[in-house]
KEKOL-247990 format. One line per 2 residues: their letters; for each residue x, y, z of N, C-alpha, C, O. Coordinates in Angstrom, 3 decimals, always signed. Atoms other than C-alpha are relative to their C-alpha. Example, Ala and Ser with C-alpha at 12.3 -4.5 7.8 and 13.67 -1.06 7.14 Angstrom:
2
as	+0.890/-1.190/+0.000/+12.300/-4.500/+7.800/+0.900/+1.200/+0.000/+1.936/+1.181/+0.665 | -0.820/-1.190/-0.060/+13.670/-1.060/+7.140/-0.770/+1.090/+0.730/-0.261/+2.198/+0.899
END
This chain:
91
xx	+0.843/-1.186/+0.000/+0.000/+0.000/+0.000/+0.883/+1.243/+0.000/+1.755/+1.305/+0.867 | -0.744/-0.959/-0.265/+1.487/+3.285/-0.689/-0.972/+1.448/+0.520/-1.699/+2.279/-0.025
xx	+0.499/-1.052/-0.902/+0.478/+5.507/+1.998/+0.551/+1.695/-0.361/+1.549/+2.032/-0.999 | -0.158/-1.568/+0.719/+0.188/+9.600/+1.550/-0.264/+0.635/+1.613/-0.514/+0.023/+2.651
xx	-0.313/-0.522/-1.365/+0.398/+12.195/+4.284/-1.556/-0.287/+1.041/-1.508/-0.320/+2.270 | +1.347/+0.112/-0.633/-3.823/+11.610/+5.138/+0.503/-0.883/+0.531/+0.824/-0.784/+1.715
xx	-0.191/+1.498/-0.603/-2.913/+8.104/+5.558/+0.866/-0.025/+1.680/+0.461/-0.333/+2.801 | -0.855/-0.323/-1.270/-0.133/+8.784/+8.096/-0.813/+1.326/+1.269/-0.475/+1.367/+2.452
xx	+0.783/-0.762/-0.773/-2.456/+11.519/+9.713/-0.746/-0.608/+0.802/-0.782/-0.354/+2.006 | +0.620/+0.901/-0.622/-4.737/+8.839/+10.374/+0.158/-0.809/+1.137/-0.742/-1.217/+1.871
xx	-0.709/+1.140/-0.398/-2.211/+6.611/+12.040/+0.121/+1.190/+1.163/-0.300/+0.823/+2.260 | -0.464/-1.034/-1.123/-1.215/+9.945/+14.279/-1.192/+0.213/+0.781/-1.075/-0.199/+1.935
xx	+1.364/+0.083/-0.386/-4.817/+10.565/+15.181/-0.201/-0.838/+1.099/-0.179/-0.554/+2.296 | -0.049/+1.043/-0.918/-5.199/+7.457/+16.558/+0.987/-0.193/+0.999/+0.513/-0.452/+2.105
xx	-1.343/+0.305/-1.009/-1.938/+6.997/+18.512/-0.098/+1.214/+1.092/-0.043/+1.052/+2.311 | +0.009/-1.254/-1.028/-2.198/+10.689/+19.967/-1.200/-0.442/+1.443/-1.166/-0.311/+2.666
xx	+1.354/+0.126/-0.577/-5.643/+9.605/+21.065/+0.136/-0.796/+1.155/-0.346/-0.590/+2.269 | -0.490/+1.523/-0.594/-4.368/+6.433/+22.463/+0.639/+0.856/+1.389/-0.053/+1.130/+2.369
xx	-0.313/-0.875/-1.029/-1.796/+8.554/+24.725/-0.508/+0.581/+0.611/-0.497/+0.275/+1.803 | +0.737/-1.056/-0.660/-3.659/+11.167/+25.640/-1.610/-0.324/+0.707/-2.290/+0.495/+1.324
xx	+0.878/+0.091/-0.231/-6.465/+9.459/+26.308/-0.372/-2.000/+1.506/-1.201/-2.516/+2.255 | +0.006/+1.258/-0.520/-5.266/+6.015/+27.681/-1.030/-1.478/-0.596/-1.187/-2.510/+0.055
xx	+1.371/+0.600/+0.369/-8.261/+4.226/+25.324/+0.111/+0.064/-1.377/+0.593/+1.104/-1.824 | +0.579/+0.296/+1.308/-9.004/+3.279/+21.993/-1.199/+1.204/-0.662/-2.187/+1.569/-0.026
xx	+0.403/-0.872/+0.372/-10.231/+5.867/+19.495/-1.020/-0.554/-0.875/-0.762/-1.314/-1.809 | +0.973/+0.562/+0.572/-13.818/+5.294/+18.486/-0.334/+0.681/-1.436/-0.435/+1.908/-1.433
xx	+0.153/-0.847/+0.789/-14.475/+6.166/+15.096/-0.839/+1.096/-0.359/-0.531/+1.766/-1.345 | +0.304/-1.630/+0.596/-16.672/+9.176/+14.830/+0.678/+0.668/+0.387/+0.710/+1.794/-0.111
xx	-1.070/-1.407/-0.824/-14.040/+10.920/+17.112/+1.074/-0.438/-0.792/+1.912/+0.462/-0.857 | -0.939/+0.012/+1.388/-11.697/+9.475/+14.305/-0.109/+0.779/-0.941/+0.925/+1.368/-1.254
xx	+0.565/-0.280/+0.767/-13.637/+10.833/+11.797/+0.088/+1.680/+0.184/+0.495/+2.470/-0.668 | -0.128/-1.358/+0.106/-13.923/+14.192/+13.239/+1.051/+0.991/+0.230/+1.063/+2.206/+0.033
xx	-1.335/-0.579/-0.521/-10.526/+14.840/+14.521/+0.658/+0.028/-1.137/+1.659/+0.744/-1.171 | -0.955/+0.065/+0.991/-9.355/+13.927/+10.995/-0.649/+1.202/-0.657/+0.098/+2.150/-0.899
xx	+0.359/-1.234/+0.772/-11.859/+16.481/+9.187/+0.217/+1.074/+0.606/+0.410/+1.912/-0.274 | -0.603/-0.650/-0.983/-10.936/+18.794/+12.014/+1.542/+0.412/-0.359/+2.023/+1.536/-0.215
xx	-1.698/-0.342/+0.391/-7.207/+18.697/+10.899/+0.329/+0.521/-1.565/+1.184/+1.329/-1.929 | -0.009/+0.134/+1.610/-7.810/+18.366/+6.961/-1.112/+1.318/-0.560/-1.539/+1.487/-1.702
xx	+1.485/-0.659/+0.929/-10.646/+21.071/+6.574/+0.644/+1.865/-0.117/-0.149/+2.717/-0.519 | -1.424/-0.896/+0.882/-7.570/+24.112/+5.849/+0.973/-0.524/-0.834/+1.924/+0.131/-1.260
xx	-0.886/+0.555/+1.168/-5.842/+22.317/+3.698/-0.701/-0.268/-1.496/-1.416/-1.105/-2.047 | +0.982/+0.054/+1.996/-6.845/+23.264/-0.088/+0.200/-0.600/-0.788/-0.471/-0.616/-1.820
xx	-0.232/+1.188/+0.670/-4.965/+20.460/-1.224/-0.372/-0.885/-0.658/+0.036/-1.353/-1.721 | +0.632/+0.929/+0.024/-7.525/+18.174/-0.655/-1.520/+0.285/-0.170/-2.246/+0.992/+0.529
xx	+1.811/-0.002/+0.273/-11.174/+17.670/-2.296/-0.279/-0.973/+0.729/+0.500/-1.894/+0.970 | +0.903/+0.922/-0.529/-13.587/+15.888/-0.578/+0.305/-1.310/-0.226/+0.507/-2.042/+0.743
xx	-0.010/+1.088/+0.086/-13.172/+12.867/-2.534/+1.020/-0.497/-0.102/+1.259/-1.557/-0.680 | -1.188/+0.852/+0.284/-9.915/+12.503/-2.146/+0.266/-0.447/+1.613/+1.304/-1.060/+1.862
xx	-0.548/+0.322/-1.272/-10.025/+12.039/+1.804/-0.615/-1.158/-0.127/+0.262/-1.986/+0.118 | +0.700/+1.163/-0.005/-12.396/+9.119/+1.427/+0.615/-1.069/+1.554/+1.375/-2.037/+1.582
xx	-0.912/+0.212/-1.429/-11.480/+8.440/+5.340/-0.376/-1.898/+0.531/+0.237/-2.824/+1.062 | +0.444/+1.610/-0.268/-14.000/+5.264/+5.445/+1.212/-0.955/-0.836/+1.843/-1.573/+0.021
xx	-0.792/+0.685/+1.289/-11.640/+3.412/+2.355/+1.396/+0.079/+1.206/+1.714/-0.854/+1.943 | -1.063/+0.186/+0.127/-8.514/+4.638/+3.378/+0.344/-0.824/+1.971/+1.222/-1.629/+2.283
xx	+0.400/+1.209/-1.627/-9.412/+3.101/+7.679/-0.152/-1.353/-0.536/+0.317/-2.251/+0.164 | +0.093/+1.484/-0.254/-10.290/-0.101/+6.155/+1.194/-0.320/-0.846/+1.716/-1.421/-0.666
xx	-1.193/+0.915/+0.728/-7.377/-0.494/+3.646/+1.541/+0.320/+1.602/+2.655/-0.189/+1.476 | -0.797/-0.230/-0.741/-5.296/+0.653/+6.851/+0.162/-1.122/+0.846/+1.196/-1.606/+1.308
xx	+0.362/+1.587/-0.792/-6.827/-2.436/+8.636/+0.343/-0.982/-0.612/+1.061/-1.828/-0.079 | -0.374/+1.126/+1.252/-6.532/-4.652/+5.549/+1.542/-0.135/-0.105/+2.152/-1.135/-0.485
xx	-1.961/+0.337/+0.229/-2.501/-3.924/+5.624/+0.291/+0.221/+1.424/+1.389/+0.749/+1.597 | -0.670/+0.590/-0.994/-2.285/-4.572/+9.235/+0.458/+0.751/+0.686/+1.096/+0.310/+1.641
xx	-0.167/-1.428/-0.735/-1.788/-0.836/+10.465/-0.670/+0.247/+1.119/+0.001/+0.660/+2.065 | +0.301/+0.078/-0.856/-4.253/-0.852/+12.635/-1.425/-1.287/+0.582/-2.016/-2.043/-0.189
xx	+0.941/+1.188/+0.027/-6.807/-3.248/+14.402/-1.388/+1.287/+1.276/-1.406/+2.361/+1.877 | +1.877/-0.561/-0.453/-10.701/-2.275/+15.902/-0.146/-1.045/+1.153/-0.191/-2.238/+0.853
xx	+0.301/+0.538/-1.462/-11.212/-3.519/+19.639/-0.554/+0.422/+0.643/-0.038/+0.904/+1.652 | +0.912/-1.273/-0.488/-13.650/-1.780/+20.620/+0.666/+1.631/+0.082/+1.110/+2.265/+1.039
xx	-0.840/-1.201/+0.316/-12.279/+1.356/+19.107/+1.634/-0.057/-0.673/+2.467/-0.863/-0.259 | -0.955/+0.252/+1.099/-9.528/+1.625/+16.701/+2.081/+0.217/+0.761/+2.456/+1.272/+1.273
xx	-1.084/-0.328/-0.205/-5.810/+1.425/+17.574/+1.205/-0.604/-0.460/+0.918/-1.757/-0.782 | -1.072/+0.215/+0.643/-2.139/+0.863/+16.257/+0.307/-1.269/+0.361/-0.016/-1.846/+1.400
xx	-0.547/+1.650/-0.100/-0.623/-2.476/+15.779/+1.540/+0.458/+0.167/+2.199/+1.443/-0.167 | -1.638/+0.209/+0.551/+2.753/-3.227/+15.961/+0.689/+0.868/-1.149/+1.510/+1.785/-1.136
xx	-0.649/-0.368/+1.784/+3.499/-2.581/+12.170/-0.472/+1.829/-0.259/+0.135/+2.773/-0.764 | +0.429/-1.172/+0.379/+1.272/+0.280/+12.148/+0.636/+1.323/+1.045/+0.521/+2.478/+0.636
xx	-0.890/-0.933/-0.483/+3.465/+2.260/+15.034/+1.556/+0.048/-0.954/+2.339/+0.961/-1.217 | -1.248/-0.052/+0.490/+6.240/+1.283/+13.347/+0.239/+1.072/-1.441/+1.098/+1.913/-1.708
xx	+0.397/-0.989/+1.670/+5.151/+2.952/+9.676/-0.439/+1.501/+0.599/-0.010/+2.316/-0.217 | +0.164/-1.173/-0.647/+3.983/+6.205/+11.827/+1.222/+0.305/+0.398/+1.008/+1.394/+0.931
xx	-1.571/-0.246/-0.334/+7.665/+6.599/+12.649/+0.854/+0.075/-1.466/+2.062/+0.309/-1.489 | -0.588/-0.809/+1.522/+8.401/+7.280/+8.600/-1.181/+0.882/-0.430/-1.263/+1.240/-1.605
xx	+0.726/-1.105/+0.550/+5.593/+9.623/+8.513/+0.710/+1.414/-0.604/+1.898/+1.347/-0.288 | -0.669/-0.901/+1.155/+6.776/+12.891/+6.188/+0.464/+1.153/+1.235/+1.425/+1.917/+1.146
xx	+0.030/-1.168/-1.004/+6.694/+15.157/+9.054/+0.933/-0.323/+1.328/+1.353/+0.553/+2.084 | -1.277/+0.709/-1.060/+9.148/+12.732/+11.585/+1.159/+0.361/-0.886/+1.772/+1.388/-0.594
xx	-1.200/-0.362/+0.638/+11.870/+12.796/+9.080/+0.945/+1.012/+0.228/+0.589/+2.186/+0.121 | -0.255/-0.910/-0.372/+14.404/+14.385/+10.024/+0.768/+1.141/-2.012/+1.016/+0.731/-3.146
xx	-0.625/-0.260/+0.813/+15.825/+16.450/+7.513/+1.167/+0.652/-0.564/+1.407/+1.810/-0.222 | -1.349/-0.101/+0.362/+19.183/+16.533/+5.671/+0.058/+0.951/-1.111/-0.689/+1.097/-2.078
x	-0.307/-0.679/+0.978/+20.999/+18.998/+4.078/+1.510/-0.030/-0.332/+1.945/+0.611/-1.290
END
């Protein structure tokens, strides 16, 4: 799957949530924390956040799992640690 900065937003979302909250992030507070973050950014049309799709192909590649409320796997902390915005960057 080649993930894009939403994708990795997603993954942050959740994990912050996780911390800060001690609990599994249920998805409408997924849902709104992501349009919440994404709704200044002119980047993006509507149909390109498609947040339902890109949560289940996130599940489908093992990023994250749904336990009563959505949270990071293994693999999927690990891939949030090459998000675009960790990087450090070289010059």
């Amino acid at each position: 799957m080649h993930m894009d900065k939403y994708d990795f937003m997603i993954l942050e979302i959740i994990q912050n949530f996780k911390l800060e909250n001690q609990n599994h992030i249920r998805l409408s507070v997924l849902e709104r924390n992501f349009w919440k973050r994404i709704e200044a950014d002119t980047d993006l049309h509507v149909g390109q956040a498609r947040i339902g799709e890109r949560i289940t192909n996130l599940y489908l590649d093992g990023l994250i799992q749904n336990k009563d409320g959505y949270t990071l796997t293994k693999k999927g902390r690990e891939q949030l640690s090459f998000a675009p915005w960790n990087r450090e960057v070289v010059s």
